[in-house]
LUMMARZA-140402 format. One record per residue (C-alpha): residue number from 1; x, z, y. Coordinates in pm, 1 decimal, always signed. Example, Ala and Ser with C-alpha at 12.3 -4.5 7.8 and 13.67 -1.06 7.14 Angstrom:
2
(1, (+1230.0, +780.0, -450.0)),
(2, (+1367.0, +714.0, -106.0)),
END
This chain:
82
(1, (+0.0, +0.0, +0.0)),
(2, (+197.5, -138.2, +341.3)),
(3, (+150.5, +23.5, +644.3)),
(4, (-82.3, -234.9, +793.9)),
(5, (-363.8, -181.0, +493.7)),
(6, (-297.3, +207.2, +575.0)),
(7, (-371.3, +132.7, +956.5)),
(8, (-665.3, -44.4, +832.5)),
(9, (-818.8, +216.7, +636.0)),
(10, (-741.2, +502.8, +935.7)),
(11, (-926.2, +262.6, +1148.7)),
(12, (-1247.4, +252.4, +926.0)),
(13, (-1240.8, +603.7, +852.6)),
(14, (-1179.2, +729.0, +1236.5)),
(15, (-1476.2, +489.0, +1335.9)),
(16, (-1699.6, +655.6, +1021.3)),
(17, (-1657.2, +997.5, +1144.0)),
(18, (-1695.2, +929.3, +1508.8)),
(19, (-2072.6, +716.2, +1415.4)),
(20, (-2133.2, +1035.1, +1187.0)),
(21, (-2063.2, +1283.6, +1489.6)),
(22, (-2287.1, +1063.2, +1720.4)),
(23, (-2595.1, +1064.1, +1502.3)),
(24, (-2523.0, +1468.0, +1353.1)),
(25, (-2489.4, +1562.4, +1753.4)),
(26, (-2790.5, +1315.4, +1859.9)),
(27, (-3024.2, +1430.2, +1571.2)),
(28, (-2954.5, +1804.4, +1665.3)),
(29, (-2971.4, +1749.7, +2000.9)),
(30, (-3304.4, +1544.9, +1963.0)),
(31, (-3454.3, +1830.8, +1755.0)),
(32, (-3337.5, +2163.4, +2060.9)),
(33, (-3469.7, +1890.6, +2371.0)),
(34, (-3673.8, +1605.4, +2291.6)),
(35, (-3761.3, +1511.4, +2636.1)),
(36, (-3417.8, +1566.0, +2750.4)),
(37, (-3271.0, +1328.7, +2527.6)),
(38, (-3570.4, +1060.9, +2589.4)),
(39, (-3565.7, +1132.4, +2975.3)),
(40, (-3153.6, +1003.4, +2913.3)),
(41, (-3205.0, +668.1, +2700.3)),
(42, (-3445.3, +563.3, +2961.9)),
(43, (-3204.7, +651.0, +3232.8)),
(44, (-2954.3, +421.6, +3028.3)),
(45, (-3224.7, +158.6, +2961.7)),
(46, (-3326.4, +180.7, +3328.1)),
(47, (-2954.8, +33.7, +3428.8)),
(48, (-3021.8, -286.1, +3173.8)),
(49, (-3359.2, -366.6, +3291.8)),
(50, (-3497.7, -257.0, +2909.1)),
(51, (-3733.8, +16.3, +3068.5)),
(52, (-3894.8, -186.1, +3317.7)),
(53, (-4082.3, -421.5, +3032.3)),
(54, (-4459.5, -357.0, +3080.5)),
(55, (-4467.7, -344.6, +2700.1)),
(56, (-4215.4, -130.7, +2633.1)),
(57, (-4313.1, +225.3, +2412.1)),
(58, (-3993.0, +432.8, +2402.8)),
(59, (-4161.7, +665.5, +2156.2)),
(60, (-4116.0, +374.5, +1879.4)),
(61, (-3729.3, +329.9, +1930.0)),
(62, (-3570.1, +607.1, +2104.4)),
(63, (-3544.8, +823.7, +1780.5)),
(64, (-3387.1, +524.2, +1603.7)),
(65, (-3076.3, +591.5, +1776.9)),
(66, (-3030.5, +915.9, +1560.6)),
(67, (-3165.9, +788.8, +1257.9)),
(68, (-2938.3, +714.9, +913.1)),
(69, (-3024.7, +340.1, +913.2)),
(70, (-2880.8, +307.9, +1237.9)),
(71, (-2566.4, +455.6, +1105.2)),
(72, (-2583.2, +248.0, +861.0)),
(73, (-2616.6, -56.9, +1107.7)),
(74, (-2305.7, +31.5, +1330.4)),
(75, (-2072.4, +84.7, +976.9)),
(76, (-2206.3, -241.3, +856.4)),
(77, (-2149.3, -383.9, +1214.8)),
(78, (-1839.8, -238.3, +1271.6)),
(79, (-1693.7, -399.1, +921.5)),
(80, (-1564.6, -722.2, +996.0)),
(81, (-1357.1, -578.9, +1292.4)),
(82, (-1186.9, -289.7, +1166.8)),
END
């Protein structure tokens, strides 16, 4: 095992543990101050233009961002690059 496949795998696993902080941290945090954590994703979405859609329901996909097929998502994203 060369040093550049042992760079690879330090890459993968430093990028696993950070997604699995983000969504542990989110889900906790999302459980102590639900409207909190809402009242902050719009703030975010505010600054792309997201939140202003008439038809937008942040009830459906602001708990997504803590969810485990989201972490899923960003490891499977995340693959090809690391």
């Amino acid at each position: 095992m060369g040093l550049p496949q042992l760079w690879l795998w330090l890459k993968r696993l430093v990028i696993f543990l950070q997604v699995a902080l983000e969504v542990a941290v989110g889900k906790v945090l999302m459980t102590l101050f639900p409207g909190r954590v809402k009242q902050s994703i719009l703030a975010m979405g505010q600054k792309t233009g997201m939140a202003r859609n008439p038809r937008f329901a942040p009830d459906n996909w602001v708990p997504t961002f803590f969810s485990i097929q989201y972490f899923w998502f960003v490891l499977k994203a995340a693959g090809p690059w690391c």
